[in-house]
MOPAC internal coordinates of N, CA, C and O (Angstrom, degrees):
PM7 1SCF
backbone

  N    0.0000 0     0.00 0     0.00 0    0    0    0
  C    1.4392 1     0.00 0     0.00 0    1    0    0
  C    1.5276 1   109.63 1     0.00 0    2    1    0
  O    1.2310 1   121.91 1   -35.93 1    3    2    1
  N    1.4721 1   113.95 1   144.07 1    3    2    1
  C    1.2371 1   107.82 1  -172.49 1    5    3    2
  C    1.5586 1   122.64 1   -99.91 1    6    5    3
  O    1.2310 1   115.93 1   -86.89 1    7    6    5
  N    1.1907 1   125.33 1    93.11 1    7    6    5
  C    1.8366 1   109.95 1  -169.43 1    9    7    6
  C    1.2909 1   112.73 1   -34.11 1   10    9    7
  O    1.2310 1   127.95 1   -26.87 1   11   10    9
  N    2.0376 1   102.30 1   153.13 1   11   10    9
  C    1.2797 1   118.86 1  -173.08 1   13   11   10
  C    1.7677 1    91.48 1  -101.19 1   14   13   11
  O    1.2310 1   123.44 1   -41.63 1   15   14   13
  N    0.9866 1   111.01 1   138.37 1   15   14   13
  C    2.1108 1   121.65 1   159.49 1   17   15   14
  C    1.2541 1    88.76 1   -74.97 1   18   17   15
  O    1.2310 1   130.29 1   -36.15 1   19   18   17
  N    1.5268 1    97.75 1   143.85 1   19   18   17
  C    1.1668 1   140.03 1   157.64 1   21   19   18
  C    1.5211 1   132.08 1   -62.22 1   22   21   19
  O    1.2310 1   136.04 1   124.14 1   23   22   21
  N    1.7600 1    86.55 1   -55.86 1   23   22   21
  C    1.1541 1   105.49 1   174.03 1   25   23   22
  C    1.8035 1   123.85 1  -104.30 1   26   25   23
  O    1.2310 1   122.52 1   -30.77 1   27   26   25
  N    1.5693 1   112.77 1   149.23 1   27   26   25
  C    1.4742 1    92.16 1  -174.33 1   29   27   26
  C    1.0828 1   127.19 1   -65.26 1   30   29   27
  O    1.2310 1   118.06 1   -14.71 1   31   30   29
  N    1.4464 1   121.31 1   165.29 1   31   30   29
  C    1.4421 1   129.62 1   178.55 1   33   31   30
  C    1.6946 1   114.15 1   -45.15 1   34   33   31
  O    1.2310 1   127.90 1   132.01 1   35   34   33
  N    1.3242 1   102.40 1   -47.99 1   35   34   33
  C    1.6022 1   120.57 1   175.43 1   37   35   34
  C    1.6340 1   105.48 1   -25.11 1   38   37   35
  O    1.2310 1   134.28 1   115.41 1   39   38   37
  N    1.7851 1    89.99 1   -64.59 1   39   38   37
  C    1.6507 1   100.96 1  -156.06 1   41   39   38
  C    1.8185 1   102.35 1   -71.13 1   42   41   39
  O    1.2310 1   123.56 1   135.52 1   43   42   41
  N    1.6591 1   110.77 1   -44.48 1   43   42   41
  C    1.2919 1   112.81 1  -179.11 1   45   43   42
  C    1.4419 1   112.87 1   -46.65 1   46   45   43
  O    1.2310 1   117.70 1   124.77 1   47   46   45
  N    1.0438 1   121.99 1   -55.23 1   47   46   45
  C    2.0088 1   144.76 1   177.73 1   49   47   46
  C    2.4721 1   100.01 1   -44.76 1   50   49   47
  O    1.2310 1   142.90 1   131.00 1   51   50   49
  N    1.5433 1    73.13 1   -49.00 1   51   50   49
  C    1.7106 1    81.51 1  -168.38 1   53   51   50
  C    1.8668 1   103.73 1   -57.81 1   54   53   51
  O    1.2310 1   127.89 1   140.14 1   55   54   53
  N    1.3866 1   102.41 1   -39.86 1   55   54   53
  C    1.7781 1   127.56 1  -163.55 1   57   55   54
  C    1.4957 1    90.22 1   -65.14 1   58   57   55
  O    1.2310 1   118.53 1   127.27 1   59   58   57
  N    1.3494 1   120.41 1   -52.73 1   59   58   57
  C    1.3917 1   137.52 1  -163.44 1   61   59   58
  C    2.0552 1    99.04 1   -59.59 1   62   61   59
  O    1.2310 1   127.39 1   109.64 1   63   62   61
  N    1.1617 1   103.39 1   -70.36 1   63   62   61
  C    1.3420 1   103.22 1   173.27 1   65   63   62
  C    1.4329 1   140.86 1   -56.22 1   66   65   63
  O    1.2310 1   127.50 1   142.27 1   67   66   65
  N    1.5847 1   103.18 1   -37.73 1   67   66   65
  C    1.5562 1    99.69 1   152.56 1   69   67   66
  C    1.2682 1   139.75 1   -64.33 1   70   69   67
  O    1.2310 1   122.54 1   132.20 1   71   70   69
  N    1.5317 1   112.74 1   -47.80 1   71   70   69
  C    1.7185 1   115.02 1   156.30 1   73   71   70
  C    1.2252 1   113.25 1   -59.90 1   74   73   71
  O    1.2310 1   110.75 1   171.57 1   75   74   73
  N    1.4723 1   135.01 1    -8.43 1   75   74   73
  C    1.3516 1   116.67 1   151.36 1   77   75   74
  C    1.3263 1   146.29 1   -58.46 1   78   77   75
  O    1.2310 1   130.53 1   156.72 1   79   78   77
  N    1.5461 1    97.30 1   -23.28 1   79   78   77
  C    1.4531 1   127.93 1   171.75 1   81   79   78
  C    1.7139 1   116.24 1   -94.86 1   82   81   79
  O    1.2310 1   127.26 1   165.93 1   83   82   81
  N    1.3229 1   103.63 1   -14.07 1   83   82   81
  C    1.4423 1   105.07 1  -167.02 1   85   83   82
  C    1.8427 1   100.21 1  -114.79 1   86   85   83
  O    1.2310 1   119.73 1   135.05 1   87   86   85
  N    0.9233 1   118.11 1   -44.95 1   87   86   85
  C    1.5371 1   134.52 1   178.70 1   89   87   86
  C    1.4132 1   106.77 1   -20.01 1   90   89   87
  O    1.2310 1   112.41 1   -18.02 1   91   90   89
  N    1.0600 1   131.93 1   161.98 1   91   90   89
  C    1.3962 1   134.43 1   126.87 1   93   91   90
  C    1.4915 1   118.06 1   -78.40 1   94   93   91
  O    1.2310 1   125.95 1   157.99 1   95   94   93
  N    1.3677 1   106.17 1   -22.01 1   95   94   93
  C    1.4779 1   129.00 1  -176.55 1   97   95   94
  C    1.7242 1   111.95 1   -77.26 1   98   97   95
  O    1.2310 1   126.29 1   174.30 1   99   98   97
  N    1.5155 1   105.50 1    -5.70 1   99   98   97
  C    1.4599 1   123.77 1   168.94 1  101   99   98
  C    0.8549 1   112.10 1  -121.19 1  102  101   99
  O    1.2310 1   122.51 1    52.59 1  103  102  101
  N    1.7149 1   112.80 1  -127.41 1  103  102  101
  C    1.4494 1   135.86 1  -166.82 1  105  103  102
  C    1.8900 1   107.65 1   -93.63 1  106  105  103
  O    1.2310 1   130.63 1   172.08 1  107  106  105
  N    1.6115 1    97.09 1    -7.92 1  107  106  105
  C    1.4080 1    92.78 1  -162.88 1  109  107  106
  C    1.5213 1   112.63 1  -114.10 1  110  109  107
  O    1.2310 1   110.70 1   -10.26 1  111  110  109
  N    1.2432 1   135.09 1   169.74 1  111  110  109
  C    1.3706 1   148.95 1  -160.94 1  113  111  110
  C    1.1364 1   118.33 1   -82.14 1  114  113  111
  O    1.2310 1   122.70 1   150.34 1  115  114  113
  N    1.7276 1   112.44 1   -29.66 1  115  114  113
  C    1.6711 1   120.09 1  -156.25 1  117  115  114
  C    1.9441 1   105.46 1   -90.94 1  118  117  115
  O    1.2310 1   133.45 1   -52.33 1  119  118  117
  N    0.6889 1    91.61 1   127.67 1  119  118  117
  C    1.8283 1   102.42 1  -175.13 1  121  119  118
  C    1.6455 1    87.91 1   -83.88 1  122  121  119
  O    1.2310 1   100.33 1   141.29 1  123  122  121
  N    0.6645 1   153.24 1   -38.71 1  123  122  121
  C    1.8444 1   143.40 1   179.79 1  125  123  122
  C    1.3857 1   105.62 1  -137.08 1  126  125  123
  O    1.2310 1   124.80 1   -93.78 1  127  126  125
  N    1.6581 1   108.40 1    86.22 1  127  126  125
  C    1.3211 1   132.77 1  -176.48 1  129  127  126
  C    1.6462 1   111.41 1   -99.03 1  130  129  127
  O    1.2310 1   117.88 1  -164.03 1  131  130  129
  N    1.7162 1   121.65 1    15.97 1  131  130  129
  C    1.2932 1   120.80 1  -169.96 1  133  131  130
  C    1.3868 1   106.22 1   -52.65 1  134  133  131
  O    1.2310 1   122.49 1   118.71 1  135  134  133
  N    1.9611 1   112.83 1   -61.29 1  135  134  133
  C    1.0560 1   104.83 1  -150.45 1  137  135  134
  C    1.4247 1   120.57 1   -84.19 1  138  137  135
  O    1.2310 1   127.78 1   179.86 1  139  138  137
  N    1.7480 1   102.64 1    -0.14 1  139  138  137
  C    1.6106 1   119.03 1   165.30 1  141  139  138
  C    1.4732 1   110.76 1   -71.23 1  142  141  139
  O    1.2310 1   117.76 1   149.12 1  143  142  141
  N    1.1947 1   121.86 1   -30.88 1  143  142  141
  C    1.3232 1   134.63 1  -166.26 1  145  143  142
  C    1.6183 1    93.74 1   -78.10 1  146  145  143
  O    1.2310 1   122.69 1   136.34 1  147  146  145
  N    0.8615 1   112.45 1   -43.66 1  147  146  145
  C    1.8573 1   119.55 1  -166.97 1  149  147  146
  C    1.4073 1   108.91 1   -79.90 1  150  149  147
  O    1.2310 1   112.10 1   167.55 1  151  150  149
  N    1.5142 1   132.51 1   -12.45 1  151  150  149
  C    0.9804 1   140.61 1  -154.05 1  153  151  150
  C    1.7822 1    84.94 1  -121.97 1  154  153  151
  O    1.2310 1   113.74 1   128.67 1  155  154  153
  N    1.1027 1   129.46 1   -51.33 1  155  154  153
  C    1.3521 1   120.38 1  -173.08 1  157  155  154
  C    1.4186 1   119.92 1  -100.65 1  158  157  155
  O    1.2310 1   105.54 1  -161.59 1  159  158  157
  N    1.2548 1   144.40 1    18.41 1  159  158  157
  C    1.1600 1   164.98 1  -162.54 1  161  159  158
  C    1.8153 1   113.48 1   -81.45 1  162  161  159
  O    1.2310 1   138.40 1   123.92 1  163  162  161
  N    1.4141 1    81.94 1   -56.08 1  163  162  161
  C    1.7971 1    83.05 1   165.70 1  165  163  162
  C    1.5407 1   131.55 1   -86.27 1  166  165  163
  O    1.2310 1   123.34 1  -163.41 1  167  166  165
  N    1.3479 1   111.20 1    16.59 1  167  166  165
  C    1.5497 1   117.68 1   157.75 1  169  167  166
  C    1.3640 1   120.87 1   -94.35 1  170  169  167
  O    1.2310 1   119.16 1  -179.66 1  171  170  169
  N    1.6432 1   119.22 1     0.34 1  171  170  169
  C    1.3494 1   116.71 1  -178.85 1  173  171  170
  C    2.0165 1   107.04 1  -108.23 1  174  173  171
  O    1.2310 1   134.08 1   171.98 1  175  174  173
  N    1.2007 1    90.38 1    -8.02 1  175  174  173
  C    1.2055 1   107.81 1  -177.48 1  177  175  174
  C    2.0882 1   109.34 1   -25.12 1  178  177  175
  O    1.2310 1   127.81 1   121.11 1  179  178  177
  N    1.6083 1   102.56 1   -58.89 1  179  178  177
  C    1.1386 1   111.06 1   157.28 1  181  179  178
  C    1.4398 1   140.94 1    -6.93 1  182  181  179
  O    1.2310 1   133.60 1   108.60 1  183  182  181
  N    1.8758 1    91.32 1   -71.40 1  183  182  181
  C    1.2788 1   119.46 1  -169.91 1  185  183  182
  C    1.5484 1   102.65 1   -73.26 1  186  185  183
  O    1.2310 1   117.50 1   136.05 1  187  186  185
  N    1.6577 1   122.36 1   -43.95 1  187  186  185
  C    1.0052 1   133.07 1   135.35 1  189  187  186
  C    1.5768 1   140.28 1    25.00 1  190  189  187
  O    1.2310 1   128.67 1   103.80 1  191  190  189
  N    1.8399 1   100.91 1   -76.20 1  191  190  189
  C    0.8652 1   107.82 1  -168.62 1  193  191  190
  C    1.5918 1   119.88 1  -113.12 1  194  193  191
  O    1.2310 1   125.32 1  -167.22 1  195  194  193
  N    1.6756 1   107.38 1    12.78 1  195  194  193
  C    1.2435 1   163.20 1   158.63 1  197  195  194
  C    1.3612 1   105.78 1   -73.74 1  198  197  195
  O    1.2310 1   117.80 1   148.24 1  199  198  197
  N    0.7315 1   121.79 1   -31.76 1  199  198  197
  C    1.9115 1   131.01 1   179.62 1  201  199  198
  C    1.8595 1   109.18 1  -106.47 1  202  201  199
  O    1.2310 1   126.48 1   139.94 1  203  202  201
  N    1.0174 1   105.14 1   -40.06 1  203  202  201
  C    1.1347 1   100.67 1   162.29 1  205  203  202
  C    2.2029 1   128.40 1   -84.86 1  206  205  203
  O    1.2310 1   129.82 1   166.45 1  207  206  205
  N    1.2575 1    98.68 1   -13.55 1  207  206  205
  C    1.2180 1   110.83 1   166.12 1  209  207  206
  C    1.7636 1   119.69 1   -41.05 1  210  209  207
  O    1.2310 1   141.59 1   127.05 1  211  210  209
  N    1.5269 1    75.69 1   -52.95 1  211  210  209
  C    1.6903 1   117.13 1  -172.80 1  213  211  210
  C    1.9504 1   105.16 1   -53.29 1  214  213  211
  O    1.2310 1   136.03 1   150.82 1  215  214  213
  N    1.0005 1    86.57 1   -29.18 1  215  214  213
  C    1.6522 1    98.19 1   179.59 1  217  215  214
  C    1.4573 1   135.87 1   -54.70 1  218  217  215
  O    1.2310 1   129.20 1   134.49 1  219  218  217
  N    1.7016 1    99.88 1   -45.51 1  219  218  217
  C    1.0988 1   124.74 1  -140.05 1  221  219  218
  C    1.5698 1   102.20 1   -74.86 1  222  221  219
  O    1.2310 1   120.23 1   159.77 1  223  222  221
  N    1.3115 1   117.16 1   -20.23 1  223  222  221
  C    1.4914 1   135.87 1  -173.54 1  225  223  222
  C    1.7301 1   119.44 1  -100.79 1  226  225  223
  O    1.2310 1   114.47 1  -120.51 1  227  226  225
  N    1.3607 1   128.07 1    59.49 1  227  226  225
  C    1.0876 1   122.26 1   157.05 1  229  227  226
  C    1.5539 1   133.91 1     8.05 1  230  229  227
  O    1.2310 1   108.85 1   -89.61 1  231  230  229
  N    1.6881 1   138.47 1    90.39 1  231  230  229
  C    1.1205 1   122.09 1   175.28 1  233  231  230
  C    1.4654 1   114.23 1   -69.26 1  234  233  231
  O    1.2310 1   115.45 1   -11.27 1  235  234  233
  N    1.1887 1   126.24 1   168.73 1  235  234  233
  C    1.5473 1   116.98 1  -173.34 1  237  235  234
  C    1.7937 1   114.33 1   -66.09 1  238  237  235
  O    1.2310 1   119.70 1   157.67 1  239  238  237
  N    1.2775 1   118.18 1   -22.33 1  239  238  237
  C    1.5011 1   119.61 1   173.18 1  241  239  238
  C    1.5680 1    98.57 1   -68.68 1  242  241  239
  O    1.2310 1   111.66 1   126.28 1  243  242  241
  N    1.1868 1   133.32 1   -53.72 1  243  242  241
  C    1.3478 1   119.23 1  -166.97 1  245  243  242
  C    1.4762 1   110.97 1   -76.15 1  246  245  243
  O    1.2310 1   111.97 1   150.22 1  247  246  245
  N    1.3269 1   132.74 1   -29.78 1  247  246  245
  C    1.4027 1   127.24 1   155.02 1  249  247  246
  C    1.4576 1   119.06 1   -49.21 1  250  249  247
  O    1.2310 1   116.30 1   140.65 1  251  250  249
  N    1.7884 1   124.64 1   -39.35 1  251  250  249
  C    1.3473 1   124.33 1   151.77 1  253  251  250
  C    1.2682 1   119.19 1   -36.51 1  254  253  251
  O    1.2310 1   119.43 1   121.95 1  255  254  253
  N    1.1918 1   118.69 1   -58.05 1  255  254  253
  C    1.4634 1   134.93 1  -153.06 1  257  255  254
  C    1.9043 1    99.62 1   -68.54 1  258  257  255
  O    1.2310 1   130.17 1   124.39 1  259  258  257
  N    1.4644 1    98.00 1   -55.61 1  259  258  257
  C    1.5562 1   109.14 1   172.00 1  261  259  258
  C    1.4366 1   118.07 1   -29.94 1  262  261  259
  O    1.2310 1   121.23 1   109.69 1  263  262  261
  N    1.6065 1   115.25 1   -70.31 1  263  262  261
  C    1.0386 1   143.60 1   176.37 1  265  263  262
  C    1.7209 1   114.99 1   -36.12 1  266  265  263
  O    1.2310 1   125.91 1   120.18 1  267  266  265
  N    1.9019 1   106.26 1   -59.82 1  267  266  265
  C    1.0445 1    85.75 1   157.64 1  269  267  266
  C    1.4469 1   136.81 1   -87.47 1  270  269  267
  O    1.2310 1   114.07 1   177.26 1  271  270  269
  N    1.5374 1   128.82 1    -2.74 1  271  270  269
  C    1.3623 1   115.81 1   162.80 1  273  271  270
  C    1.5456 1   122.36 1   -60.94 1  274  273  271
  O    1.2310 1   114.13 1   167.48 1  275  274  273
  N    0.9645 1   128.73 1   -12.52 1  275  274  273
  C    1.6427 1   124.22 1   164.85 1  277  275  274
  C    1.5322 1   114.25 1   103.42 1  278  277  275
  O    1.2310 1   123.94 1    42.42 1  279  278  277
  N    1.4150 1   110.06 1  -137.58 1  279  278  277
  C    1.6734 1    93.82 1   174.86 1  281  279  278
  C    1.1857 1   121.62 1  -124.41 1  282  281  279
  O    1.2310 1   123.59 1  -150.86 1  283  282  281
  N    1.4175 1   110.73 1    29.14 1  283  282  281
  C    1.3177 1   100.67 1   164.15 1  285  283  282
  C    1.6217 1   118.22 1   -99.26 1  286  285  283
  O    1.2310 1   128.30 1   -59.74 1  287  286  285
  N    1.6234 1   101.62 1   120.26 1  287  286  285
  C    1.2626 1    94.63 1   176.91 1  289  287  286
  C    1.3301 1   147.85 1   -48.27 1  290  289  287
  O    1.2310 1   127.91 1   154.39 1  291  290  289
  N    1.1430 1   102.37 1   -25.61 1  291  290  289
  C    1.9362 1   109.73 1   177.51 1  293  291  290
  C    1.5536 1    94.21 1   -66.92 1  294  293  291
  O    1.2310 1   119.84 1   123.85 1  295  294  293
  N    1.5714 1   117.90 1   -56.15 1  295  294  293
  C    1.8018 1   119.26 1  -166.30 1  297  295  294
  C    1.5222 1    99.70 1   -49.79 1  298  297  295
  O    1.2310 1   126.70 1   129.68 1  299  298  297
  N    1.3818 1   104.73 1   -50.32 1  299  298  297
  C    1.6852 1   113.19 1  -167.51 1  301  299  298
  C    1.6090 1   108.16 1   -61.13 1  302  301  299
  O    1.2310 1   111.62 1   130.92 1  303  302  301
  N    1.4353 1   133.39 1   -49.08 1  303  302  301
  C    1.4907 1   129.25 1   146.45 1  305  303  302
  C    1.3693 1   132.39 1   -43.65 1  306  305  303
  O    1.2310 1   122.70 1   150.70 1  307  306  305
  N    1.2284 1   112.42 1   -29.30 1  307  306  305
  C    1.7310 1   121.53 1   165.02 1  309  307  306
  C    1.7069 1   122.82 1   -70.42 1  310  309  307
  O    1.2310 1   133.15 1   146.02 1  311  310  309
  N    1.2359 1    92.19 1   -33.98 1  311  310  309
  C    1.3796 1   100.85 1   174.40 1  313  311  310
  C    1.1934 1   126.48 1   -84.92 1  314  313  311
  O    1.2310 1   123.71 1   151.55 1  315  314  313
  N    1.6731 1   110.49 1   -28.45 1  315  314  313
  C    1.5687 1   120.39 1   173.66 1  317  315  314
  C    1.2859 1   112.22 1   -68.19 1  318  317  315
  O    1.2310 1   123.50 1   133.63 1  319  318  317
  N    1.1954 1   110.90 1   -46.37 1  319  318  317
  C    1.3712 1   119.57 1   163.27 1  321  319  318
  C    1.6232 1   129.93 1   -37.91 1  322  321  319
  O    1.2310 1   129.04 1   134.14 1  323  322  321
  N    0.9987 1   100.18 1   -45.86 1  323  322  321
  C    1.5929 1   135.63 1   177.60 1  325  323  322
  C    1.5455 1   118.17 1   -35.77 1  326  325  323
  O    1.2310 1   139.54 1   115.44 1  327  326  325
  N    1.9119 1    79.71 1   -64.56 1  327  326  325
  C    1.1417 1   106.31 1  -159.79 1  329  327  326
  C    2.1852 1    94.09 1   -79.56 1  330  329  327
  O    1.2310 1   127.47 1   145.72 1  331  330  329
  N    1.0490 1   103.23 1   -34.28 1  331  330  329
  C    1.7290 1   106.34 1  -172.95 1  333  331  330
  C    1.7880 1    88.58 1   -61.96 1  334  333  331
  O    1.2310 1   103.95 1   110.56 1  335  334  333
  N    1.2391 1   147.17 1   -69.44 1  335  334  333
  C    1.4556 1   155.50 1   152.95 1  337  335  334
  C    1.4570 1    91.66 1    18.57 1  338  337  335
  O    1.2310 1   129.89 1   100.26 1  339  338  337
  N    1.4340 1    98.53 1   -79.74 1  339  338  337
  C    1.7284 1   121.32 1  -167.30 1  341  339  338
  C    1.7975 1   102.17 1   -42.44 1  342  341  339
  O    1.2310 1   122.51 1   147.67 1  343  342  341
  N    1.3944 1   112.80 1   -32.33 1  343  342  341
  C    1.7997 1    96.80 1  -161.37 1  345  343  342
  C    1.1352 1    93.03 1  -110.67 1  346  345  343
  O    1.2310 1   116.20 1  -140.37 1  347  346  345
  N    1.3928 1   124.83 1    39.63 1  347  346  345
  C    1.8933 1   120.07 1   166.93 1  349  347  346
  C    1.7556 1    89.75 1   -73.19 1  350  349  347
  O    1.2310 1   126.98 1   131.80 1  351  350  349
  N    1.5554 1   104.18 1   -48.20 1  351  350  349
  C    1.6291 1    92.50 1  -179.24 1  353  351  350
  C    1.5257 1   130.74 1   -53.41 1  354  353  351
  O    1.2310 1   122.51 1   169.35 1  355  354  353
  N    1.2043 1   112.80 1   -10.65 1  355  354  353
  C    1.4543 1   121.85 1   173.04 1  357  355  354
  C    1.9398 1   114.20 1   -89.14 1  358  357  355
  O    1.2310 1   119.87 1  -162.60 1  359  358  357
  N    1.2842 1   117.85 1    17.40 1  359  358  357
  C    1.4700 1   112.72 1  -157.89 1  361  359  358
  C    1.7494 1    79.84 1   -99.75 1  362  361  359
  O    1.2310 1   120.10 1   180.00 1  363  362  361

């Protein structure tokens, strides 16, 4: 089964990009960047929703992928997803 977020994609995507910059686990220096992360989170919001834009269009592997996850929608989004993951190696 695939967990549901809590929180929206927006904010998760936004979280993702600031600790990218702040992380040590990224681009950034700070080994415990939470409360930097929490404090700057809603300025990427933007970039955000710019990344999720990106979404909205199915490449034909993740429509594969859909197809075979079945009908549950969360599996069928997990997998599309999945499958987009898989073709970073193709960029």
């Amino acid at each position: 089964m695939t967990d549901i977020a809590v929180t929206s994609p927006v904010e998760r995507i936004a979280r993702v990009l600031a600790a990218e910059d702040l992380s040590i686990n990224g681009e950034g220096d700070d080994a415990s960047a939470g409360p930097e992360i929490d404090a700057a989170w809603r300025g990427e919001i933007g970039r955000a929703i710019a990344v999720l834009k990106t979404l909205r269009e199915p490449t034909p592997e993740m429509v594969q992928a859909g197809r075979e996850a079945g009908g549950d929608p969360a599996e069928v989004w997990n997998a599309m997803v999945r499958a987009a993951l898989e073709q970073e190696a193709t960029v």
